[in-house]
C-alpha positions as CSV (number, residue, x, y, z in Angstrom):
1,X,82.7,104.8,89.9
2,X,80.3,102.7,91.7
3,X,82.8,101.0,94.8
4,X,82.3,97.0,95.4
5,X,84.2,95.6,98.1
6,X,84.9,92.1,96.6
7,X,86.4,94.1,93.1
8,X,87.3,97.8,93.0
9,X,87.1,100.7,95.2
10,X,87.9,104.5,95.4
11,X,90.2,106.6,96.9
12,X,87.7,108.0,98.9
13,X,85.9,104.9,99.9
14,X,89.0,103.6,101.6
15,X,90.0,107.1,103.4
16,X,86.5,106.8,104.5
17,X,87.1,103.2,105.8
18,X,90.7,103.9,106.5
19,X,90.2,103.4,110.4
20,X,87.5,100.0,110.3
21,X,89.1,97.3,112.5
22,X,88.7,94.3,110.2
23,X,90.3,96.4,106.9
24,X,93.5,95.1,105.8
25,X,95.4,96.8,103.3
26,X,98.1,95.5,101.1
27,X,101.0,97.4,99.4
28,X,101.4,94.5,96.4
29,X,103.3,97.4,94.0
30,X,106.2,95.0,91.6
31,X,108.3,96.4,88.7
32,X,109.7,94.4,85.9
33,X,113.5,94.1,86.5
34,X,115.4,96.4,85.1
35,X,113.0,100.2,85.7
36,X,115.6,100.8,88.7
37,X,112.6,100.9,90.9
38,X,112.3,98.9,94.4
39,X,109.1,98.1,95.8
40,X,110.1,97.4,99.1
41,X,112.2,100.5,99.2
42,X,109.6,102.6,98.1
43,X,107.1,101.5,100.5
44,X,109.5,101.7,103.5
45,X,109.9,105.7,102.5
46,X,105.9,105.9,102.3
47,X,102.5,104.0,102.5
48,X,99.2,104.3,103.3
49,X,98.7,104.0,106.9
50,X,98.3,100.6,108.2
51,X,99.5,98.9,104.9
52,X,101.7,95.8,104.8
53,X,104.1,94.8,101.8
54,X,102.5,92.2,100.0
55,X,105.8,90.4,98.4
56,X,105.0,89.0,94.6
57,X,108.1,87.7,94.3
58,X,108.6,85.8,97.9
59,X,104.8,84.6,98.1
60,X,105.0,82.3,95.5
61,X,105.9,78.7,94.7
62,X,109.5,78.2,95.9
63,X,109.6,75.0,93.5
64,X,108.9,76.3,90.3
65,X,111.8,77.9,88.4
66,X,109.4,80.3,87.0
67,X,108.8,83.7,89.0
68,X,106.0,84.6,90.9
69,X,103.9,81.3,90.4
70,X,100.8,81.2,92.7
71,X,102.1,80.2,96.5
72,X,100.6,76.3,97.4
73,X,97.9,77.4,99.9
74,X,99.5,76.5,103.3
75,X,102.4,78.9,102.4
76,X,100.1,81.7,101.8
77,X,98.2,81.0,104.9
78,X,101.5,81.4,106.8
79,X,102.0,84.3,105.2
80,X,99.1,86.2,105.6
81,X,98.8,85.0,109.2
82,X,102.4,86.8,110.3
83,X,100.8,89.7,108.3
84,X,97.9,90.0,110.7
85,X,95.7,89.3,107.3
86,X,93.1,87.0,108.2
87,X,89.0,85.1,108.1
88,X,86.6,88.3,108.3
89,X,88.7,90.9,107.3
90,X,87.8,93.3,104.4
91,X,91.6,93.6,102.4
92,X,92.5,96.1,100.3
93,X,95.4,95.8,97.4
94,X,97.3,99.0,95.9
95,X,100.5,99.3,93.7
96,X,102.7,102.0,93.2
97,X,102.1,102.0,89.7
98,X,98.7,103.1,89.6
99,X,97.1,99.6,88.4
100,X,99.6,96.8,87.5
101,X,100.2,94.6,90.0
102,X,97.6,94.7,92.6
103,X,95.1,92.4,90.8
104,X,97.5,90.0,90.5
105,X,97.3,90.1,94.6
106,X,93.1,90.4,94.1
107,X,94.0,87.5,92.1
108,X,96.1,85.1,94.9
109,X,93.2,86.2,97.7
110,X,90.2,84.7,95.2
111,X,92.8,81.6,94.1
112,X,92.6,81.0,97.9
113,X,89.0,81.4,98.7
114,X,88.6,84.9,99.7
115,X,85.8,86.7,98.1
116,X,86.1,90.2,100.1
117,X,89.0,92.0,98.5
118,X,89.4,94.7,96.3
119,X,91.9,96.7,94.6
120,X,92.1,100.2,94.9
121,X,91.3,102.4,91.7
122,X,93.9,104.4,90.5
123,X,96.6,102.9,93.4
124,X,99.1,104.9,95.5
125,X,100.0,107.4,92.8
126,X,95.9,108.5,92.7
127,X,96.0,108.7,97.1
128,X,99.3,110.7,96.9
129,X,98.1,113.2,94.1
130,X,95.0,113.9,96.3
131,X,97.5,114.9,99.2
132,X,96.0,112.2,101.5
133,X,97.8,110.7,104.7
134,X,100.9,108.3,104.2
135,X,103.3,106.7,106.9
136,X,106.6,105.5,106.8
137,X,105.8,103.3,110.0
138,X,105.7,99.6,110.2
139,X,102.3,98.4,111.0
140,X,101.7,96.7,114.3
141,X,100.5,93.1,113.8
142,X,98.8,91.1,115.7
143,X,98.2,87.0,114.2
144,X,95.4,86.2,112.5
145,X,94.2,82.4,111.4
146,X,93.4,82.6,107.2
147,X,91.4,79.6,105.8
148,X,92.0,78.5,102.1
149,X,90.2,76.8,99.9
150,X,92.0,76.8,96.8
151,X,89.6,77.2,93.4
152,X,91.0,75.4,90.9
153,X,88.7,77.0,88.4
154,X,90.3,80.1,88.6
155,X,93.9,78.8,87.0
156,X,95.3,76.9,84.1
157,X,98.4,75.4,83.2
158,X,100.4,74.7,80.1
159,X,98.3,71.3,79.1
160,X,94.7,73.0,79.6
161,X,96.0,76.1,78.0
162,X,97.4,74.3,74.7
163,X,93.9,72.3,74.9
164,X,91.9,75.6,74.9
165,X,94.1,77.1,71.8
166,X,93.4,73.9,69.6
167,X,89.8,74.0,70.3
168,X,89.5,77.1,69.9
169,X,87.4,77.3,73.6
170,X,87.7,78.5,76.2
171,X,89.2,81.4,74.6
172,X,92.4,82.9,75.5
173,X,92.8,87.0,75.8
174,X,96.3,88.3,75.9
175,X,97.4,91.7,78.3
176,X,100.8,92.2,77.0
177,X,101.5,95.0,74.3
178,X,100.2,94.9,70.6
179,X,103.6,94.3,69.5
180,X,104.7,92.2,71.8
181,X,101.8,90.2,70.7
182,X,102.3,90.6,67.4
183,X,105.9,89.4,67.4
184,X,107.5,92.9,66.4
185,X,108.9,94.0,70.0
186,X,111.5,91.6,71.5
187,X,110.3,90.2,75.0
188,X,112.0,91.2,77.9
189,X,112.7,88.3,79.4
190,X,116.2,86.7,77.7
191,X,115.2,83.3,75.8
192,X,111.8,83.8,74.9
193,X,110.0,83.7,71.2
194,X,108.2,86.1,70.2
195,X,104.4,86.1,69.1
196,X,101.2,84.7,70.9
197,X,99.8,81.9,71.9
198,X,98.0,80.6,68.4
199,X,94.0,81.7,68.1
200,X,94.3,84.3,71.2
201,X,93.2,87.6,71.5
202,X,94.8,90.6,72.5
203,X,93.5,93.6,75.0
204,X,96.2,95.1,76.4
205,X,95.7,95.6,79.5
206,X,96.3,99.4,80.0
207,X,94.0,100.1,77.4
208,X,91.6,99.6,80.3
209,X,92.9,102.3,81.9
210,X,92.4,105.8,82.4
211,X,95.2,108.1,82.5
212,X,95.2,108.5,85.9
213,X,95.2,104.7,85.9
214,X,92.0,104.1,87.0
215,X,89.7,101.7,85.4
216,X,87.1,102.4,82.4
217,X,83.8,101.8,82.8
218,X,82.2,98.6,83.1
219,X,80.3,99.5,79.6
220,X,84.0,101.0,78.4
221,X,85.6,97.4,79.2
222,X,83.3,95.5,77.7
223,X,83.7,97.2,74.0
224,X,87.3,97.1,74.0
225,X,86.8,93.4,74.6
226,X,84.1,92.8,72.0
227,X,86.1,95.2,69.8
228,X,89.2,92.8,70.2
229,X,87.0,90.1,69.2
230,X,85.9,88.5,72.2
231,X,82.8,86.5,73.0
232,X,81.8,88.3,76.5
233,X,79.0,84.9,76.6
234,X,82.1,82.6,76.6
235,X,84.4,81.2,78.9
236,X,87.5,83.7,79.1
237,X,91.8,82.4,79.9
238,X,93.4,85.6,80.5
239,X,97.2,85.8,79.8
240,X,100.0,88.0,79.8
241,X,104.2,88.2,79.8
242,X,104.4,86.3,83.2
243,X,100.8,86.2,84.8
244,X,101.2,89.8,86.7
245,X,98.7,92.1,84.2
246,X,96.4,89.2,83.2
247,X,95.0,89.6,86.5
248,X,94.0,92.9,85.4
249,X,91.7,91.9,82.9
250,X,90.6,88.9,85.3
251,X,89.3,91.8,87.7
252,X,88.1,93.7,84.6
253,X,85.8,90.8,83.6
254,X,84.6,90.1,86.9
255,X,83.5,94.0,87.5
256,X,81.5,93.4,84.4
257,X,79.9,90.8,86.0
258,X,81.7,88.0,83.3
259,X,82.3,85.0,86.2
260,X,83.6,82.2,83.7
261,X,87.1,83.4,83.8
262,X,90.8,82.1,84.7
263,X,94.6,83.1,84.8
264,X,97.3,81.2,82.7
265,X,99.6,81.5,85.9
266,X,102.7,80.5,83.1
267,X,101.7,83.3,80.6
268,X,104.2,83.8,77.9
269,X,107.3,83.5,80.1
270,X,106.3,79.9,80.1
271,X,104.3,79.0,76.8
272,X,107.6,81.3,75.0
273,X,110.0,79.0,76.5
274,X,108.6,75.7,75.7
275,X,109.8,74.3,72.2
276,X,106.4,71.7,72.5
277,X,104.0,74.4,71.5
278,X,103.4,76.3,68.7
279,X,103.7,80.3,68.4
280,X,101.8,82.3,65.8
281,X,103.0,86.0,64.9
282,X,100.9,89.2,63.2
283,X,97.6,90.0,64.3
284,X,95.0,87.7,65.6
């Protein structure tokens, strides 16, 4: 793969880098309740040298009753600040999983402004199998002022989302499983319908991924986008069960150089819920 800063880069680009002052690198790995597995936990016992635990689930908006919404930007600026993450530094996001949740960090750092951040291919599970250095050591952090400008062009809510499926533009691509889209597979969050949101599409997002969880091609994402019957020259609403692995096809579509693009930060966990909008089932 060809390594860019502001999207994706290698395992061997950041061991290379691993010592730069201005890096910052994020451990953003999240599991869906229930897999018994604890992302704090796990990156206490291990993580790539100098990395901080990016928190999903606490850097978000405290007043939504929906998890993990997008923080309001003076929390994540206190945030990052008492992480030492600041203006001028080059930030790196990995997961646990391989590629799941660290986009959805990529994600949060463009929402806010920040252009220079990647994700790292293949995640922790890719650096450990090539028996490179890990830490169980707290980083030492020293403040650092982060400036956000939030881009509202890169999220959508309910009302714009509902918009988009009745005009049939922009159009709206859907991460989750092809049953789960479908309808046939029961959603794992209690209270939900099942289906899609009507006139979406679905790529599920790990068909984007190698098995070592790295990301296809550039030319390999776009045909399993145009193959899912998506217009690559249109304006794109990525969505998902709760707005975690739509970020993954966000990042997909900006590596392929596809910049008209936003999040449904509500995804299915909030368009499911809501009796006000309709839900279609079967294939697109």
């Amino acid at each position: 793969m060809s390594d860019d800063p502001k999207t994706l880069v290698s395992t061997d680009w950041l061991a290379a880098h691993l010592k730069d002052p201005d890096l910052r690198i994020l451990d953003a790995s999240w599991y869906i309740p229930g897999t018994g597995r604890d992302a704090r936990a796990e990156y206490e016992a291990a993580h790539i040298p100098g990395a901080r635990f990016f928190d999903i689930d606490e850097i978000s908006d405290a007043r939504s009753d929906m998890a993990h919404m997008a923080p309001p930007p003076e929390k994540f600026m206190s945030r990052m600040r008492a992480m030492g993450v600041g203006d001028g530094h080059q930030v790196v996001v990995y997961d646990g999983h391989g590629m799941l949740s660290a986009p959805r960090v990529w994600w949060t750092f463009r929402l806010m402004g920040h252009r220079d951040v990647a994700v790292l291919d293949g995640g922790f599970p890719k650096w450990q199998a090539e028996d490179r250095v890990v830490e169980d050591l707290p980083p030492v952090i020293k403040d650092r002022h982060l400036t956000a400008r939030f881009q509202n062009n890169l999220v959508r809510d309910v009302t714009q989302v509902s918009r988009a499926s009745k005009l049939g533009s922009p159009q709206i691509v859907d991460a989750r499983t092809a049953a789960r889209f479908r309808g046939d597979a029961p959603e794992p969050r209690e209270g939900l319908r099942a289906g899609h949101i009507p006139g979406s599409r679905n790529v599920p997002y790990d068909t984007l991924l190698n098995e070592d969880k790295t990301m296809k091609s550039p030319d390999e994402t776009r045909a399993i986008f145009a193959a899912a019957g998506v217009d690559l020259s249109q304006p794109i609403i990525t969505s998902c069960g709760s707005g975690i692995t739509a970020a993954v096809l966000a990042l997909a579509l900006e590596r392929m150089g596809h910049d008209s693009w936003s999040l449904y930060d509500g995804s299915w966990a909030e368009w499911g819920m809501s009796p006000m909008v309709p839900v279609a089932t079967g294939d697109a």
